[in-house]
C-alpha positions in Angstrom: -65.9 -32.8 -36.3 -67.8 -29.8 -35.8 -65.8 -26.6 -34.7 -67.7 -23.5 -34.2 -65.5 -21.3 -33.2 -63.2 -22.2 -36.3 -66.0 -21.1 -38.7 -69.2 -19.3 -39.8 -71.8 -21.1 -38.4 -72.9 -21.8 -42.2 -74.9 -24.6 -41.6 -77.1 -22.3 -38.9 -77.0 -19.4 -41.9 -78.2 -21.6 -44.5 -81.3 -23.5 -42.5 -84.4 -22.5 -43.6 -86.3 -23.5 -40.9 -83.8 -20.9 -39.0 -84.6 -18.5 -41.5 -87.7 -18.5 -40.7 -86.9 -18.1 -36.6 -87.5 -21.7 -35.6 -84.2 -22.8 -33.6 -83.4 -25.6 -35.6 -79.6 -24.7 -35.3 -78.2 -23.5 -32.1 -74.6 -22.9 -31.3 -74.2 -21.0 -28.1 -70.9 -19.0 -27.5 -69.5 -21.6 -25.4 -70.7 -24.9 -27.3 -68.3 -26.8 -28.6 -70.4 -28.4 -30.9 -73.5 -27.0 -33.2 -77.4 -28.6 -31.9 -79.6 -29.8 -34.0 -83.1 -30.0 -33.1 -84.7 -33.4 -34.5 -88.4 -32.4 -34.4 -87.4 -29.0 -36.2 -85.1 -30.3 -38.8 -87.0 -31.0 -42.3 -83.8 -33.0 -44.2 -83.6 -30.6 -46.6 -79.4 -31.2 -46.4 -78.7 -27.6 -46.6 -76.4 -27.9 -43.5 -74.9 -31.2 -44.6 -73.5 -29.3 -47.7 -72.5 -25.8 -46.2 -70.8 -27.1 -43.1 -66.8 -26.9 -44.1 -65.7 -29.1 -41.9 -68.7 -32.2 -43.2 -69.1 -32.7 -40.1 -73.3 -32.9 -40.2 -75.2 -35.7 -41.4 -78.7 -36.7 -41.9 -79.8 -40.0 -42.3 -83.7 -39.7 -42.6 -85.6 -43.2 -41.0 -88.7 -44.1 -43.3 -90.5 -44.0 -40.0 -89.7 -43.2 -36.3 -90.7 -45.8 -33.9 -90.8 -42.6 -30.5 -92.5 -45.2 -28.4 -90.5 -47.8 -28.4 -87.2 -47.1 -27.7 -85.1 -49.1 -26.0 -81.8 -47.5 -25.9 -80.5 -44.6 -26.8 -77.1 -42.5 -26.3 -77.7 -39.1 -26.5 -79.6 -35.8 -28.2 -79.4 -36.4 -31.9 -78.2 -39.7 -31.9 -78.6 -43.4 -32.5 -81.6 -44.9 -31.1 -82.4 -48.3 -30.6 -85.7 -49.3 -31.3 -87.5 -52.6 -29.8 -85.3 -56.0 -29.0 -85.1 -59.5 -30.6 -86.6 -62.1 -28.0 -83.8 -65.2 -26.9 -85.4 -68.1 -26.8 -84.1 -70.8 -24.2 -81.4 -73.3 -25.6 -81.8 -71.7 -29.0 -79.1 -69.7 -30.7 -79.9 -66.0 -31.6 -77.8 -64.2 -34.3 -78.2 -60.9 -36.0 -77.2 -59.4 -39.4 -77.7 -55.8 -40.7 -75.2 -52.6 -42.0 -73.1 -51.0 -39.5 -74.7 -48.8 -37.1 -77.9 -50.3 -36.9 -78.2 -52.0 -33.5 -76.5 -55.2 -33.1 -73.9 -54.8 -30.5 -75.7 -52.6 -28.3 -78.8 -54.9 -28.4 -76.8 -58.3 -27.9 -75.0 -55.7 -24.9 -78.4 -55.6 -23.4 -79.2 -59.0 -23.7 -76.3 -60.1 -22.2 -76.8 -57.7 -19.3 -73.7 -56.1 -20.0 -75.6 -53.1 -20.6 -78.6 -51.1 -19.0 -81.4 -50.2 -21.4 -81.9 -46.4 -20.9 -85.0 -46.5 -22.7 -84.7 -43.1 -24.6 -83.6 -41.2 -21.1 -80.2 -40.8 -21.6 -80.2 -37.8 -19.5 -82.1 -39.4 -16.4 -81.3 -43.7 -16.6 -84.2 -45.6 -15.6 -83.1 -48.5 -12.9 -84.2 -52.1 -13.2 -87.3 -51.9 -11.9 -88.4 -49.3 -13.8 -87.1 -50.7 -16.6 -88.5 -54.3 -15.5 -92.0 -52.6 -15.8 -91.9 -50.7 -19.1 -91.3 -54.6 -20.5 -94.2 -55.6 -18.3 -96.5 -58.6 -20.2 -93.2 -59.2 -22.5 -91.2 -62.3 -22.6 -88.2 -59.7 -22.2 -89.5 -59.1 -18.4 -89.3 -62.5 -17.5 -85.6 -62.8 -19.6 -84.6 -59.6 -17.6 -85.4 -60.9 -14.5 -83.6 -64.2 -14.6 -80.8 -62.4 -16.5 -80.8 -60.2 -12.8 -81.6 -62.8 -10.5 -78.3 -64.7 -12.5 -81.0 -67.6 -13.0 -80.0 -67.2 -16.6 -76.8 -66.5 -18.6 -76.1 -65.2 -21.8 -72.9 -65.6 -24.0 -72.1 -63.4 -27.0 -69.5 -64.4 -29.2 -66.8 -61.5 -29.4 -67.4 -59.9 -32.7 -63.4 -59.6 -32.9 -61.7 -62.8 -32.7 -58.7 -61.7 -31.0 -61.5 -60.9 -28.0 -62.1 -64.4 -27.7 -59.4 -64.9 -24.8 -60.8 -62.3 -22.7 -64.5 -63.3 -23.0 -63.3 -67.2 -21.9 -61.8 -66.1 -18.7 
């Protein structure tokens, strides 16, 4: 976890896109935590290695998909990109690595959660969001989801859920 005030700011030191006076690194006197600028940062890992307390990592996408993101939690952190597309009285199931998606897409699905579409600072509301998915299947699947014409069931990822989710 990154703590400031408990070291040098090496990882601000050390950047050389800092070096050469781009804030790629900030950490104001009150932050609690260090910023780093995504459209700055090159990957060079420099911070990842200097920070004593490991608390940076940089995990470079082959390609990032700005436009189309769906969901996303805050500065500088997961985004996710596009949705799969239920189709009625068909089963939908996902696989990947941790940390890619799954949950938080099956969340939005279900209408358990509110697609934020990338403004995680300002939350679009439903009709907003309704219109960016305009001409999609999603729009019409978002609408019944709303309208309750429609209901979607996800089967708890921990089994010991499974009592809770039946009620």
């Amino acid at each position: 976890k990154c703590k400031p005030k408990k070291c040098r700011q090496e990882c601000k030191r050390s950047c050389p896109v800092v070096k050469v006076g781009k804030l790629c690194i900030e950490v104001g006197p009150k932050d609690k935590i260090a910023w780093l600028s995504e459209e700055l940062c090159i990957g060079c890992g420099i911070c990842v290695k200097k920070c004593p307390f490991e608390a940076i990592q940089i995990i470079n996408l082959p390609k990032n998909l700005g436009k189309e993101t769906t969901h996303r939690y805050s500065a500088n952190s997961f985004k996710l990109h596009r949705l799969p597309m239920p189709r009625p009285g068909q089963v939908l199931g996902l696989v990947g690595t941790n940390g890619i998606g799954k949950s938080t897409a099956l969340k939005i699905l279900a209408g358990k959660m509110k697609p934020n579409l990338g403004k995680f600072e300002n939350p679009p509301d439903w009709q907003e969001i309704l219109t960016y998915f305009r001409g999609s299947e999603l729009q019409n699947y978002f609408t019944r989801i709303l309208e309750d014409d429609l209901k979607a069931v996800i089967k708890p990822q921990y089994v010991d859920h499974i009592p809770k989710a039946v009620k």
